[in-house]
C-alpha positions as CSV (number, residue, x, y, z in Angstrom):
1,X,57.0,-11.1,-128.2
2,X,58.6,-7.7,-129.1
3,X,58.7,-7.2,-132.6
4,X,58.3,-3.3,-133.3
5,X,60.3,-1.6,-136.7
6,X,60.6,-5.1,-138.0
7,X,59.8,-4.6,-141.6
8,X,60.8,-8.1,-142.6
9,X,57.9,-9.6,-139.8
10,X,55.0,-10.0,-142.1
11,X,51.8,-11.8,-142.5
12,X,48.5,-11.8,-141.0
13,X,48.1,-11.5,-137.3
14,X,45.5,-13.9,-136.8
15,X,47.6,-17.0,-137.2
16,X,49.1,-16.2,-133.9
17,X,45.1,-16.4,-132.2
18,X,46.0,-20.2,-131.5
19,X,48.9,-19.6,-129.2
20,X,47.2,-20.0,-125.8
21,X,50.3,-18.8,-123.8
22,X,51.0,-15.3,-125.8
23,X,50.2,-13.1,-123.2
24,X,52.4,-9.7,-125.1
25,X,52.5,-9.0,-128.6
26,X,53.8,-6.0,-130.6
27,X,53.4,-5.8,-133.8
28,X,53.9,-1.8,-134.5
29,X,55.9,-0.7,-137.8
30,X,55.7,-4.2,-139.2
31,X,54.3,-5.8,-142.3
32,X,51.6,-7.6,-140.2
33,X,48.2,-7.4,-141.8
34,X,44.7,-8.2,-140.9
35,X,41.1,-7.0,-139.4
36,X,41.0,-6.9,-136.0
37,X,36.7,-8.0,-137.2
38,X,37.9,-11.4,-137.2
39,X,38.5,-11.4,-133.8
40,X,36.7,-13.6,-131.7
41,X,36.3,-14.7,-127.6
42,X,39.0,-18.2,-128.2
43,X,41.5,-16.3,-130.1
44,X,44.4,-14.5,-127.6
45,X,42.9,-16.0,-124.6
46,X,45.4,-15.0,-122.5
47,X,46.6,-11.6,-124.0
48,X,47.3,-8.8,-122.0
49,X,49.2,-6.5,-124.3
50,X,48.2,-6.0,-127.8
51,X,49.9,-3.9,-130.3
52,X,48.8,-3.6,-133.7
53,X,50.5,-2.3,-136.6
54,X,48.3,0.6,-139.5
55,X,47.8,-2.1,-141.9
56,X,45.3,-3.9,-139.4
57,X,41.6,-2.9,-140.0
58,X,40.7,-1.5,-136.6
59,X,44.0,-1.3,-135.3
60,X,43.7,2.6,-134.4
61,X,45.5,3.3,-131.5
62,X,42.3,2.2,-128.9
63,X,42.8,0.4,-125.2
64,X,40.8,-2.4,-124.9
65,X,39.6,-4.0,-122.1
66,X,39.5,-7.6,-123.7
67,X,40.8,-8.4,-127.1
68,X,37.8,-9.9,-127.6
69,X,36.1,-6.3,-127.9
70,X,38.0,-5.4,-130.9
71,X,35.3,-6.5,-133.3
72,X,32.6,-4.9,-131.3
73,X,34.3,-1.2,-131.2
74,X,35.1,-1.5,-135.0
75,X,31.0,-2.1,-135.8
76,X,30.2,1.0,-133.4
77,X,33.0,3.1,-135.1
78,X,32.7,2.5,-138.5
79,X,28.5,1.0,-139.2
């Protein structure tokens, strides 16, 4: 799902965690907000691509491995 520069797409991100089949995602230059924190090993099971807009906590422009990582990097970075 494609959604980059759409300024009316808003909300936060993790109430797309339970859609076991989203496999791409892009959220960039939305009003999507969130913490990527709140991440955890069941949520985007099948993600391969995820893209995160400024408003996320976390969402800084990193390459993860697993999405599942996310909260992990954020406690390194920032604690």
């Amino acid at each position: 799902v494609h959604f980059d520069h759409c300024n009316n797409v808003e909300g936060e991100f993790m109430c797309l965690a339970d859609f076991p089949r989203l496999k791409w995602l892009n959220l960039k230059e939305t009003a999507v907000r969130g913490d990527i924190r709140n991440i955890s090993e069941d949520d985007f099971v099948s993600m391969k691509s995820l893209v995160l807009p400024k408003a996320v906590y976390g969402a800084g422009g990193y390459e993860l491995q697993r999405v599942s990582d996310g909260p992990e990097l954020i406690r390194t970075l920032y604690l």
